[in-house]
VEXKOL-481190 format. One record per residue (C-alpha): x, y, z. Coordinates in Angstrom, 1 decimal. Example, Ala and Ser with C-alpha at 12.3 -4.5 7.8 and 13.67 -1.06 7.14 Angstrom:
12.3,-4.5,7.8;
13.7,-1.1,7.1;
//
This chain:
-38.0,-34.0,9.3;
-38.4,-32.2,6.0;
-37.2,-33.4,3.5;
-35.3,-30.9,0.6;
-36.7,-31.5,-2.9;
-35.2,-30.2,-6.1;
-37.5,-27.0,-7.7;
-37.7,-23.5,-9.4;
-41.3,-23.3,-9.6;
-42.8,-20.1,-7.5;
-39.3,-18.6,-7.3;
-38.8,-15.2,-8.9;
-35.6,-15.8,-10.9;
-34.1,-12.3,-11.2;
-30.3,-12.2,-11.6;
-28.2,-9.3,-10.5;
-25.9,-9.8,-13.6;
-23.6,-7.0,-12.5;
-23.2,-8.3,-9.2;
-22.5,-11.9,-9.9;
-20.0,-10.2,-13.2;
-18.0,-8.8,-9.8;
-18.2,-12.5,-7.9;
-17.6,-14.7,-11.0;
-15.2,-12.3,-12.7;
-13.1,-11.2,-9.5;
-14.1,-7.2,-10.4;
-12.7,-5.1,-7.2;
-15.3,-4.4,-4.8;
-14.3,-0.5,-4.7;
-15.5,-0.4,-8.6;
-19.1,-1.8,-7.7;
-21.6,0.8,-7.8;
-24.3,-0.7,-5.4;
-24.8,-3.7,-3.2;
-27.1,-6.6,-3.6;
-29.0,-6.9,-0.9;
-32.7,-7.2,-0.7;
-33.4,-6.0,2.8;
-32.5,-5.2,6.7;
-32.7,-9.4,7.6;
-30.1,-9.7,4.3;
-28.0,-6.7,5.7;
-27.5,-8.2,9.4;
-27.2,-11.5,7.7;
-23.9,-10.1,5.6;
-23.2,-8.2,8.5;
-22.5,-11.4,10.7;
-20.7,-13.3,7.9;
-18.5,-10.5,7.4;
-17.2,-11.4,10.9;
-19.8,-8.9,12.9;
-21.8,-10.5,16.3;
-24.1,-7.1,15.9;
-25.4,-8.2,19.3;
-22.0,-7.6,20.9;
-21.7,-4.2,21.6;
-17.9,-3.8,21.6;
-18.7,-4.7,17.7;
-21.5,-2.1,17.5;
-19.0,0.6,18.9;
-16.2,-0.5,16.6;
-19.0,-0.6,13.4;
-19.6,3.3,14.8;
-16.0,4.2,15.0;
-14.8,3.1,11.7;
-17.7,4.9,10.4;
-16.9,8.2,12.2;
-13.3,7.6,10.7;
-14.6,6.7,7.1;
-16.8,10.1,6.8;
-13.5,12.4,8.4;
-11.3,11.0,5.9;
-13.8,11.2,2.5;
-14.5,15.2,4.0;
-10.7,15.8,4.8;
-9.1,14.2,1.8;
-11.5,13.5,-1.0;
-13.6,16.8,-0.7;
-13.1,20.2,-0.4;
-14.2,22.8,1.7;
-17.1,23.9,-0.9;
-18.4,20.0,-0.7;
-17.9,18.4,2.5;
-21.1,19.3,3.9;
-22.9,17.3,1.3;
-22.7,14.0,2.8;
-27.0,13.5,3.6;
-27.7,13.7,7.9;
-28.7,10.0,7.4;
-25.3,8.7,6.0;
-23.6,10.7,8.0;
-25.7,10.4,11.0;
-27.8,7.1,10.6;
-29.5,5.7,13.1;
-28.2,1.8,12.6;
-25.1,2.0,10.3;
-26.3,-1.1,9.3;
-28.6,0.4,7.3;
-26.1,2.0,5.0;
-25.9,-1.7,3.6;
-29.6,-1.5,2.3;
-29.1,2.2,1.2;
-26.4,0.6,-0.9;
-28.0,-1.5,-2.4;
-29.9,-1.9,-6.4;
-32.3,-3.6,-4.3;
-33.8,-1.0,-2.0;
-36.2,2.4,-3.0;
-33.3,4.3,-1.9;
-32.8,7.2,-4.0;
-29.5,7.8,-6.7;
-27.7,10.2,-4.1;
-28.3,8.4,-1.1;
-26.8,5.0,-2.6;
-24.2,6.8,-4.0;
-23.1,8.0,-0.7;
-23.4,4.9,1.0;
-21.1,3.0,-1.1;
-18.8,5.8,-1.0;
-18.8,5.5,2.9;
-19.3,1.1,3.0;
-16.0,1.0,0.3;
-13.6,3.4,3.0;
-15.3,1.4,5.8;
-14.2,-1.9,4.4;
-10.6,-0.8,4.0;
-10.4,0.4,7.1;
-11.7,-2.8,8.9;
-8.8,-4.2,6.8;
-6.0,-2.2,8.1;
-8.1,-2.9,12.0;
-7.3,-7.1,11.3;
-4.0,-6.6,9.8;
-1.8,-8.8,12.1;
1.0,-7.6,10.7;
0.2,-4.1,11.6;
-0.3,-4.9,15.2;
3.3,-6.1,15.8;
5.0,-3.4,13.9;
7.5,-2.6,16.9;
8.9,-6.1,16.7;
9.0,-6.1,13.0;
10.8,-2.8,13.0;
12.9,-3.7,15.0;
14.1,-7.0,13.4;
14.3,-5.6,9.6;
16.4,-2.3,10.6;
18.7,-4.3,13.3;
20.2,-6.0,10.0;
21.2,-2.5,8.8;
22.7,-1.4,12.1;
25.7,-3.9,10.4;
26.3,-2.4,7.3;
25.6,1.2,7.8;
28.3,2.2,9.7;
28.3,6.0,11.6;
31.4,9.0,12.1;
29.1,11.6,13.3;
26.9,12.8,11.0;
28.7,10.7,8.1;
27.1,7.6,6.9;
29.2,4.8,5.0;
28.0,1.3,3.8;
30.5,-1.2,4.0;
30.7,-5.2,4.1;
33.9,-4.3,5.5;
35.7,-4.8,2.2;
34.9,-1.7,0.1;
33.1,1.2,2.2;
30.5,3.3,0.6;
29.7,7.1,1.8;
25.9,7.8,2.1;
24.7,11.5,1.3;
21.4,10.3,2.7;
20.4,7.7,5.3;
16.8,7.5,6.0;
14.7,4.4,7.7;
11.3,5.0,6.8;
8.8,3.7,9.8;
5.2,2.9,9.3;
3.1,5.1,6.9;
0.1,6.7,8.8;
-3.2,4.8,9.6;
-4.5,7.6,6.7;
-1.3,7.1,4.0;
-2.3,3.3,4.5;
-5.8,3.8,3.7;
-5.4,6.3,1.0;
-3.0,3.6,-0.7;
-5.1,0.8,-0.2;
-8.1,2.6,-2.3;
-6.1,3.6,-5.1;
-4.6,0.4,-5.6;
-6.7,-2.1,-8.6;
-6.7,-4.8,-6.2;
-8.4,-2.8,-2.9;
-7.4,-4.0,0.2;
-6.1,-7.6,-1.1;
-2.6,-6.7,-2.4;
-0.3,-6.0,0.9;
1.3,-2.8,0.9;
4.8,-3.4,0.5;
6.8,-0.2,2.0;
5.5,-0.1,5.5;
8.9,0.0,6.6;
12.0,0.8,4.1;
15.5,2.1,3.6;
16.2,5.0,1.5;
20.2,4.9,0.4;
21.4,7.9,-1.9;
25.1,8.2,-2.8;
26.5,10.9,-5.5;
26.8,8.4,-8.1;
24.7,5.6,-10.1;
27.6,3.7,-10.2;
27.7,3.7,-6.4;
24.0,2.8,-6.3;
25.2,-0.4,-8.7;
28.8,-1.1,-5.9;
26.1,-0.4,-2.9;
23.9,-3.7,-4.4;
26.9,-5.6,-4.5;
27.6,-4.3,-0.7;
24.1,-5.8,0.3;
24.5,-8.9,-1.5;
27.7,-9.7,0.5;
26.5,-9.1,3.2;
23.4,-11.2,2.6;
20.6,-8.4,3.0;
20.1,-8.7,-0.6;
19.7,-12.5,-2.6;
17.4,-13.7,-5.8;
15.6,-15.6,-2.8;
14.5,-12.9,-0.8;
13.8,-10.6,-3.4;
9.5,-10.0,-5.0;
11.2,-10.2,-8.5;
7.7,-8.6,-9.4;
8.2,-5.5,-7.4;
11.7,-4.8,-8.8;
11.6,-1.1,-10.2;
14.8,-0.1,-12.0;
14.9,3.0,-14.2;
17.7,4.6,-13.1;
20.7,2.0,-14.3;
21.1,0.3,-17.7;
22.5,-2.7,-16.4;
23.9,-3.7,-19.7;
25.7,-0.2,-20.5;
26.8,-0.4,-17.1;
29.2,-3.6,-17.1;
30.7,-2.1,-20.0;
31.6,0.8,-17.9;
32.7,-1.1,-15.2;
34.6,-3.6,-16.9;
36.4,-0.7,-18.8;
37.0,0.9,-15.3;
37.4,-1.4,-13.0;
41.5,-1.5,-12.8;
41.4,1.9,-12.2;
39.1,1.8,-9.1;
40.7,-1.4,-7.7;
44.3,0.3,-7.9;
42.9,4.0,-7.3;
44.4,5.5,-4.0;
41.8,6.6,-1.7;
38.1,7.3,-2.7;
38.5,7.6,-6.4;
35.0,10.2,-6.6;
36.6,11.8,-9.4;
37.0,8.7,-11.5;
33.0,7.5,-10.2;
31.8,10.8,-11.5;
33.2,9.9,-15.0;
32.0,6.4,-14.8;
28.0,8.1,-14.4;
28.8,10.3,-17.6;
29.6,7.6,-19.5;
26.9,5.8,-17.8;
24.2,8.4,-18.5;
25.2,9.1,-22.2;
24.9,5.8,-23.5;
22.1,4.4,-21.6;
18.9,4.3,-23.1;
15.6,4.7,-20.7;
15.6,2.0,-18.6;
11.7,2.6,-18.2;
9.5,0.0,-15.9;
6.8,2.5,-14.4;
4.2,0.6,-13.2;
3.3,2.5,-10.7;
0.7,4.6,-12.5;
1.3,8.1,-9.2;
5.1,8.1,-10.0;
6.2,10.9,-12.5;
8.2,9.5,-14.9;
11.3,12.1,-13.7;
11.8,9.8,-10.4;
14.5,7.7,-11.2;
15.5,5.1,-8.4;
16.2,1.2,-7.9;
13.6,-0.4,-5.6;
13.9,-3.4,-4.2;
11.1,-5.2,-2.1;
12.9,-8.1,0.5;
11.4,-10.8,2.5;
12.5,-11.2,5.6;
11.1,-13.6,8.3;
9.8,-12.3,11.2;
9.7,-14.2,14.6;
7.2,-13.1,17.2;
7.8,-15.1,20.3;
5.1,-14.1,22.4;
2.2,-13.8,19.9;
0.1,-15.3,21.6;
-1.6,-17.4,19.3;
-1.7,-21.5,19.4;
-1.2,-23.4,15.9;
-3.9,-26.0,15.2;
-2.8,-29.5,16.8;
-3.1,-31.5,13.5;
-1.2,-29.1,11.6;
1.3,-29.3,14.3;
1.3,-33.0,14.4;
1.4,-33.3,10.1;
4.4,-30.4,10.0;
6.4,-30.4,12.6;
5.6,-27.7,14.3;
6.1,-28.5,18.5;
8.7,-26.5,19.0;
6.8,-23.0,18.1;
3.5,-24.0,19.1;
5.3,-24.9,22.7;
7.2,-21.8,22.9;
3.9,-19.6,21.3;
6.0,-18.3,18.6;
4.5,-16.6,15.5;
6.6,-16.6,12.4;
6.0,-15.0,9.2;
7.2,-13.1,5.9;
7.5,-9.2,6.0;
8.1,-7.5,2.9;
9.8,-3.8,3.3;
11.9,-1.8,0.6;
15.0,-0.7,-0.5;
15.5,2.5,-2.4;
18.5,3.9,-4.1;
19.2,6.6,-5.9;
22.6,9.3,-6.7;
22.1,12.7,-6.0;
20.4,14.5,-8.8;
17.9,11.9,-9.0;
17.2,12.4,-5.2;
17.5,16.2,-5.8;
14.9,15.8,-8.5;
12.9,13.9,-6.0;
11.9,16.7,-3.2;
10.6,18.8,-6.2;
8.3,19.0,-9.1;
6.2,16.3,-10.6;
9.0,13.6,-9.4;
8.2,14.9,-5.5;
6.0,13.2,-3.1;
3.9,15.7,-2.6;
3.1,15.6,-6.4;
2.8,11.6,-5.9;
0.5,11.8,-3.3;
-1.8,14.3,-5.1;
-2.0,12.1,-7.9;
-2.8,9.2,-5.0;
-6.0,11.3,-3.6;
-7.1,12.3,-7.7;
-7.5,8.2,-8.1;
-8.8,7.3,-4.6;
-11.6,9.9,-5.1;
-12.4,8.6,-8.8;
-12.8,5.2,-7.0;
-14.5,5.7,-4.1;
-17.0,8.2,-5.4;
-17.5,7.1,-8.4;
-18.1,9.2,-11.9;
-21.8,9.7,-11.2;
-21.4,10.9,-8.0;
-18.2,13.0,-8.7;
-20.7,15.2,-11.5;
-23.7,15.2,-8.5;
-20.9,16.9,-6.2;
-19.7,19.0,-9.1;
-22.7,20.3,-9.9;
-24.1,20.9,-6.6;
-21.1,23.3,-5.7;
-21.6,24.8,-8.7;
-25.7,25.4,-7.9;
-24.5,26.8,-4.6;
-24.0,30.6,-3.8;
-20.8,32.1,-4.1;
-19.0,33.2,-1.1;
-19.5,37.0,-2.0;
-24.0,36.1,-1.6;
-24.4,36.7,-5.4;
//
């Protein structure tokens, strides 16, 4: 048996300082700008910690597919037509995408452009892999179905009218809209333009968009959901409140001032509301907390992001028998029951901040532009975003001159 013995003699003692800055540091992995890998035996080796068998070919075939998928979505979203051809035949086409791994890396011969590309293609690979083992994202039926069933309660239908009612006070809705699961691309796409890459969840998978002619209806709507229990300071991501559309302070001096009126007004006193936002509006300063960097400072809304647990009863998965024995946990573990926290959003807004919504730099489509502008900045990189730039630039014009 051999037996270790402490040394550094005959070792060459080079340090990737930029790569262990990223380990020791916690720098995102989409802001690297190579790998550190030393040659094909180190590739497959990360290859089979990252979870690969690369002897299994239902792995090989899900390693080619997710590379197919990575290259489509860096041509149809991150390019245009004038670059998308200027991925090299042996990124695009390798013979063991393995090998973009060693391509990738500081390590290797491999020249500026062809590392360049093969990070490019390795970061969009690694998210999608992500969204691939999201659990969450495999049961998204159930989940749907659980968060929205709670709304079927308080949203309350007369045709095409919406209302929200606890059954004390009864709200009409101008706009009702569930939102379902983002796209496999929109989930991608958000993942790479977020700081934190694939670790911070997305938190609107699923959501409920609630717009009533007034703020002050927004601000009666919260109480609505808080009575009926949707809405508590437990269940809410504090962190992921966004409010910049009601000065909370200005507002209880409206309502106070008000709120005989409303509680003896006969009927649905819109009139009275519509005054209430004037005085609202004029008097409020800018509620500002923007941190989403994509949003135009013209979208005004309340968001809310709510835990809610989910319980999948035929998951399919067994709970580890000392945890079950240490916690308590028999009765799922018998039963196969998965149970977990889902986060989804609420949104409010009144109407001419929804109007200002579908338009302009406050519109999604504006949002999502400004999305793609940061995912290609991060996966491409600066020094590959000038290579591309310059290479169209090289290239004939369209009219042969």
């Amino acid at each position: 048996m051999h037996v270790p013995q402490a040394r550094l003699d005959g070792a060459r003692l080079s340090l990737n300082w930029g790569y262990l800055q990223a380990i020791a540091r916690g720098q995102s992995a989409i802001d690297l700008r190579g790998m550190a890998l030393r040659d094909g035996e180190d590739a497959r080796r990360f290859a089979s910690e990252y979870g690969f068998d690369l002897d299994d070919p239902l792995h090989r075939s899900w390693i080619r597919r997710v590379h197919r998928e990575a290259l489509d979505f860096i041509r149809s979203q991150l390019l245009d037509s004038a670059s998308c051809d200027l991925i090299p035949s042996e990124i695009a086409n390798p013979v063991d995408e393995v090998d973009l791994l060693v391509h990738a890396s500081r390590y290797s011969k491999s020249r500026s452009t062809r590392r360049l590309w093969s990070c490019a293609v390795l970061k969009v690979m690694h998210a999608l892999f992500y969204i691939d083992n999201n659990i969450k994202l495999r049961h998204f039926d159930a989940i749907r179905q659980q968060v929205f069933e709670s709304f079927e309660q308080v949203v309350l239908r007369d045709g095409e009218a919406a209302f929200l009612s606890d059954g004390e006070i009864c709200l009409p809705l101008l706009h009702y809209e569930k939102k379902s699961n983002k796209s496999r691309h929109s989930i991608l796409l958000k993942l790479l333009q977020k700081p934190s890459y694939v670790a911070e969840d997305i938190h609107d998978h699923l959501g409920v968009r609630m717009v009533f002619e007034t703020r002050t209806e927004c601000l009666l709507a919260l109480r609505v959901l808080q009575r009926a229990q949707l809405l508590s300071a437990i269940n809410i991501e504090s962190h992921r409140v966004r409010n910049n559309l009601i000065d909370l302070d200005v507002a209880r001096e409206v309502f106070a001032h008000h709120r005989q009126q409303m509680e003896q007004s006969q009927g649905y006193p819109l009139e009275l509301l519509k005054r209430m936002d004037a005085q609202l509006i004029e008097r409020s300063e800018a509620a500002e907390r923007q941190d989403n960097p994509h949003s135009s400072s013209g979208y005004r809304s309340v968001q809310l992001t709510v835990r809610r647990m989910i319980h999948l009863p035929d998951a399919g998965l067994s709970m580890d028998a000392d945890w079950v024995d240490r916690e308590g946990g028999a009765d799922r573990r018998r039963h196969g029951e998965m149970s977990f926290y889902f986060n989804y959003e609420i949104q409010m807004m009144d109407r001419q901040s929804y109007q200002a919504s579908t338009s302009g730099p406050a519109s999604h489509g504006a949002y999502k532009q400004r999305q793609i502008a940061t995912a290609r900045k991060r996966v491409l990189g600066a020094e590959l975003e000038y290579w591309v730039a310059r290479q169209v630039q090289a290239s004939p014009s369209d009219s042969g001159t």
